[in-house]
Legacy VTK file of the C-alpha trace (Angstrom):
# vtk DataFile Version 3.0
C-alpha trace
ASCII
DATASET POLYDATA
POINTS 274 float
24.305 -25.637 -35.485
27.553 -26.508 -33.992
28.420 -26.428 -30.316
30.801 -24.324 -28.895
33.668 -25.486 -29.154
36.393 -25.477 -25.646
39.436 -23.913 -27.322
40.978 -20.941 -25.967
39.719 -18.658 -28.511
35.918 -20.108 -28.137
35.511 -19.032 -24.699
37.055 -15.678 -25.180
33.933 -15.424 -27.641
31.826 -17.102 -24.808
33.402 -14.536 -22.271
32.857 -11.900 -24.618
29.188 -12.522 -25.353
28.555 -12.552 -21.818
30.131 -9.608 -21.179
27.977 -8.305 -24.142
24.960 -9.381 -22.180
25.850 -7.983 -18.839
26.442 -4.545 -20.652
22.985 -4.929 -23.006
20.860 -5.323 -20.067
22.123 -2.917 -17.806
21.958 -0.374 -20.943
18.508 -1.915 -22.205
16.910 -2.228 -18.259
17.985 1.032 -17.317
15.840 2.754 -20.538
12.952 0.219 -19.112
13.204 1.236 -15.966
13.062 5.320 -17.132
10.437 4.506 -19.623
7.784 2.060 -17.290
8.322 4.956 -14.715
4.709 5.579 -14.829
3.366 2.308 -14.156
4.357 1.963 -10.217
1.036 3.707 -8.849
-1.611 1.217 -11.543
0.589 -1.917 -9.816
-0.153 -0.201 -6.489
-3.620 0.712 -6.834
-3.991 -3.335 -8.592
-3.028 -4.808 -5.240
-3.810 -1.743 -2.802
-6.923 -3.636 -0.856
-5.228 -7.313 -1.317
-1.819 -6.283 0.276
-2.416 -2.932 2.158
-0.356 0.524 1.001
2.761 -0.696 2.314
2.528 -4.443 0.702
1.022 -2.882 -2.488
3.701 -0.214 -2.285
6.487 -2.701 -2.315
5.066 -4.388 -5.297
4.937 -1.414 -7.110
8.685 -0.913 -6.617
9.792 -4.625 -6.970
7.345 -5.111 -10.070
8.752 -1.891 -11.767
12.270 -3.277 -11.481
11.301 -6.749 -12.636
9.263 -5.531 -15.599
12.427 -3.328 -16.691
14.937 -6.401 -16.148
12.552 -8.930 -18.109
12.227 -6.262 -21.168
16.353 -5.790 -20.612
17.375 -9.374 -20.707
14.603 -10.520 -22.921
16.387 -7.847 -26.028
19.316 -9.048 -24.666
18.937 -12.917 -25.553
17.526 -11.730 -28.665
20.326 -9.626 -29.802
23.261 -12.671 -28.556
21.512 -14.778 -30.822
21.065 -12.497 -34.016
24.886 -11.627 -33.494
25.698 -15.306 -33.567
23.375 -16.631 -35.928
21.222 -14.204 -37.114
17.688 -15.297 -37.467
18.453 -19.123 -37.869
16.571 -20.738 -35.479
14.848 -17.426 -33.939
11.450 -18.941 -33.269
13.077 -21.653 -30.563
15.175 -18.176 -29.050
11.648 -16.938 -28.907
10.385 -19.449 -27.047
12.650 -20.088 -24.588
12.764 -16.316 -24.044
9.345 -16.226 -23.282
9.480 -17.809 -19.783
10.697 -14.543 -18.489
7.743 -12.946 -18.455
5.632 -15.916 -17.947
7.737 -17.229 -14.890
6.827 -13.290 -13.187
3.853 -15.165 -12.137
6.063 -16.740 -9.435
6.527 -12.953 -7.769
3.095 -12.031 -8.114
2.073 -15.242 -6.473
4.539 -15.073 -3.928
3.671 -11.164 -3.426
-0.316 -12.555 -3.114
1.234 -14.763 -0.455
2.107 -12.780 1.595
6.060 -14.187 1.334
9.108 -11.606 1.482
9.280 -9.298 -1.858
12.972 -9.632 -1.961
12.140 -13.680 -1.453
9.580 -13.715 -4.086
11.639 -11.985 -7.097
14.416 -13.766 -6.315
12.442 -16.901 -6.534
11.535 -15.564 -10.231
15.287 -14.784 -10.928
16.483 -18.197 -10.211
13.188 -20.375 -12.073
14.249 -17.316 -15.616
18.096 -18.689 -14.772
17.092 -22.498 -14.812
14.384 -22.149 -17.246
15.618 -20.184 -20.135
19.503 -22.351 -20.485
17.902 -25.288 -19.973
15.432 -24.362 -23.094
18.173 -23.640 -24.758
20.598 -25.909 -24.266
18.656 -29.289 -23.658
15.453 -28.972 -25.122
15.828 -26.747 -28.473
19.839 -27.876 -28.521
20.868 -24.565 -29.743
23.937 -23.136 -29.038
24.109 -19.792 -29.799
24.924 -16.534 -28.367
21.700 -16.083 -26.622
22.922 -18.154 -23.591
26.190 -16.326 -22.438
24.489 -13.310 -23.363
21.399 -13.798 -21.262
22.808 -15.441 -18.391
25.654 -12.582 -18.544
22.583 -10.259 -18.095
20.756 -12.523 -14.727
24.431 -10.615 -12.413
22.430 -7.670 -13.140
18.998 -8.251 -13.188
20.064 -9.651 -9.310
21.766 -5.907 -8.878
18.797 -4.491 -10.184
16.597 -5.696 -7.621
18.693 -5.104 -4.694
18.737 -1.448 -5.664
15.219 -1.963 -5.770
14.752 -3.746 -2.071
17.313 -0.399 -0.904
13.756 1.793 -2.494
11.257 -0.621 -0.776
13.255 -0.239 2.379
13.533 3.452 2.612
11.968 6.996 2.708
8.037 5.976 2.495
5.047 5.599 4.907
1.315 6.279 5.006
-0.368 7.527 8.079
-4.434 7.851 9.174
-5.548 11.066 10.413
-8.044 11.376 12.510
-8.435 16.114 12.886
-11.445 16.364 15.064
-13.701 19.053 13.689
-16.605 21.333 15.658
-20.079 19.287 15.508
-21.449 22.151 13.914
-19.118 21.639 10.569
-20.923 18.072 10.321
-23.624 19.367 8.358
-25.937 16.418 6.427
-22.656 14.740 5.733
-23.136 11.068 6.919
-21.036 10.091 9.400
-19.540 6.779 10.044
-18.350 4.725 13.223
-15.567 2.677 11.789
-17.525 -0.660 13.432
-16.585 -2.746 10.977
-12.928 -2.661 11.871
-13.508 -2.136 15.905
-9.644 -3.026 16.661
-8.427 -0.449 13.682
-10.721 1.963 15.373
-9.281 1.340 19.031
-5.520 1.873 17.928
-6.601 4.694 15.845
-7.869 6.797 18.728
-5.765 5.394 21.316
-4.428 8.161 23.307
-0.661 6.992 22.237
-1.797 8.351 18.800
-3.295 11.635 20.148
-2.559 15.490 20.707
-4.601 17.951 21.146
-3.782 20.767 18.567
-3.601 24.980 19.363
-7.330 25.255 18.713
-8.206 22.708 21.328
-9.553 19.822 18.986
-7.885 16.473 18.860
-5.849 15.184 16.553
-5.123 11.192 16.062
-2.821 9.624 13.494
-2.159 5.910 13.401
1.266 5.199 11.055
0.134 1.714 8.706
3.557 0.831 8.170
5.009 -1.890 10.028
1.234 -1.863 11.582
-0.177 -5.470 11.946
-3.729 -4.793 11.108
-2.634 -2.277 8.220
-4.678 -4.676 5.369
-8.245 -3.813 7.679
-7.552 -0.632 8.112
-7.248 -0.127 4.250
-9.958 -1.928 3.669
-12.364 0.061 6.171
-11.030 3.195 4.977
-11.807 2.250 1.410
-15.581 1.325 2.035
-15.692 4.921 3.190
-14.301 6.317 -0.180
-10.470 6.721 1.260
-7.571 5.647 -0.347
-4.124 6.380 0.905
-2.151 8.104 -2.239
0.730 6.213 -3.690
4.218 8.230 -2.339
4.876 10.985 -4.769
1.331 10.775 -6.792
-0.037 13.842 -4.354
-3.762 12.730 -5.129
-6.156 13.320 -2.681
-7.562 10.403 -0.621
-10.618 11.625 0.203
-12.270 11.947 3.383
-14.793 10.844 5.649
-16.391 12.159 8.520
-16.517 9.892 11.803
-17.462 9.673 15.275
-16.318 8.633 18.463
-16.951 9.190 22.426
-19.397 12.166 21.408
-17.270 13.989 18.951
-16.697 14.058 15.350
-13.536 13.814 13.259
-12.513 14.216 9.570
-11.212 10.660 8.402
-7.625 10.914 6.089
-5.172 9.433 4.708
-1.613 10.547 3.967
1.782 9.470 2.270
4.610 10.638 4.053
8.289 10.387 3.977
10.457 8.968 6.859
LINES 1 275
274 0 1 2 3 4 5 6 7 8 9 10 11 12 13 14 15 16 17 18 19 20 21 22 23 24 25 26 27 28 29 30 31 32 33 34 35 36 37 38 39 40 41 42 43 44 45 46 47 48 49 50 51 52 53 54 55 56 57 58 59 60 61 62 63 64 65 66 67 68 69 70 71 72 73 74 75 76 77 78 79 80 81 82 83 84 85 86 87 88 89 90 91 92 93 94 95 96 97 98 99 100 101 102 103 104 105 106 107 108 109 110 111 112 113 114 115 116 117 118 119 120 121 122 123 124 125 126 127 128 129 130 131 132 133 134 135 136 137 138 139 140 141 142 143 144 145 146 147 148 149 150 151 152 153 154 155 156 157 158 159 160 161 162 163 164 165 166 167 168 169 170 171 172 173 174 175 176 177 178 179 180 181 182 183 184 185 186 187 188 189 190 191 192 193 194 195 196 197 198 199 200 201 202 203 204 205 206 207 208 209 210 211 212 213 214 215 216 217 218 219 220 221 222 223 224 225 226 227 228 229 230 231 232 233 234 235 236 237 238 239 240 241 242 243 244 245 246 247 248 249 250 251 252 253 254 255 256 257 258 259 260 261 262 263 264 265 266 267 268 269 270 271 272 273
């Protein structure tokens, strides 16, 4: 397979491929992104007790994005090479394709981590840019249209994810509730005492976090994000059969009865928007 060669006319078709690419994957992510729509609350209920709603949130939103970019620029290597040289060599394009989705181990370890989102899946755009041309180029020597088009395609994979840090940074929350509710309502329900996460119970029903309401029963809510103990409080919450709802799902969370200085409260947990 030749190179490409540096006359004028070569890197118009260089230029052009590219251009191809950047077009392809924005096209090709885009229908990802609409398509994997439904797959942002099973990545947030896969990391939910590792990261906390917030963390597991933002994973849901970066991961969605990624997963739509990789399918994008993946087709989009494909298709510069088929237009170029049809299915000569394809197995090698394959290949060197393939450490797209293989390299989104970087994010997920970097999301595990606890580094920056918007660190980690840049960290995975930069290892696909490196790792796929150099396949290309100095291991499999192939010169085809699959490398202007996919690195044409990495501009907006980058764009993608910004748009998706501007979701991760706005309009979302999840907040405890604490209603208190007459001892008589209690019933044979068991009722817990939120020991096992003493300091998540302390800032829960610290009086900065309580009203009482028009019927003379209190009322706590502690907001989780941005809160430093936010993993705990998940946790504790879960071993009492609450989950906070992923924003927008609307499924119930469950509830738990607990008590505190003599009186009894139903135990809840909310998305809300900002």
């Amino acid at each position: 397979m030749a190179e490409w060669p540096t006359t004028a006319r070569s890197v118009a078709v260089v230029a052009g491929y590219a251009l191809l690419g950047a077009v392809l994957t924005a096209a090709l992510g885009l229908a990802a992104l609409f398509v994997l729509t439904g797959i942002q609350p099973h990545l947030y209920d896969a990391l939910y007790l590792t990261l906390g709603p917030s963390g597991a949130t933002g994973f849901a939103i970066f991961g969605h994005f990624a997963l739509a970019g990789m399918v994008g620029i993946v087709l989009t290597g494909l298709a510069g090479h088929v237009l170029s040289d049809r299915t000569n060599h394809l197995r090698e394009v394959g290949i060197a394709l393939a450490a797209v989705p293989v390299l989104l181990v970087l994010f997920v370890a970097a999301s595990l981590a606890d580094v920056a989102f918007l660190g980690g899946i840049l960290l995975w755009v930069v290892a696909i840019a490196v790792a796929v041309p150099a396949l290309l180029w100095f291991h499999f020597d192939l010169h085809s249209g699959a490398l202007p088009a996919f690195l044409g395609g990495v501009p907006v994979i980058v764009l993608m994810l910004l748009l998706a840090g501007v979701g991760v940074g706005w309009g979302w929350g999840y907040v405890v509730t604490a209603q208190e509710i007459p001892a008589g309502d209690v019933g044979e329900e068991p009722v817990a005492t939120l020991d096992d996460a003493p300091e998540v119970k302390e800032d829960l029903f610290a009086d900065r976090n309580c009203e009482t309401t028009a019927d003379g029963l209190e009322r706590c809510q502690l907001m989780l994000r941005g809160y430093i103990r936010e993993k705990a409080a998940a946790q504790s919450l879960a071993s009492h059969g609450v989950r906070c709802p992923y924003e927008g799902t609307f499924r119930d969370s469950g509830s738990f009865v607990a008590s505190h200085d003599d009186r009894y409260y139903r135990v809840t947990c909310q998305a809300h928007g900002d």
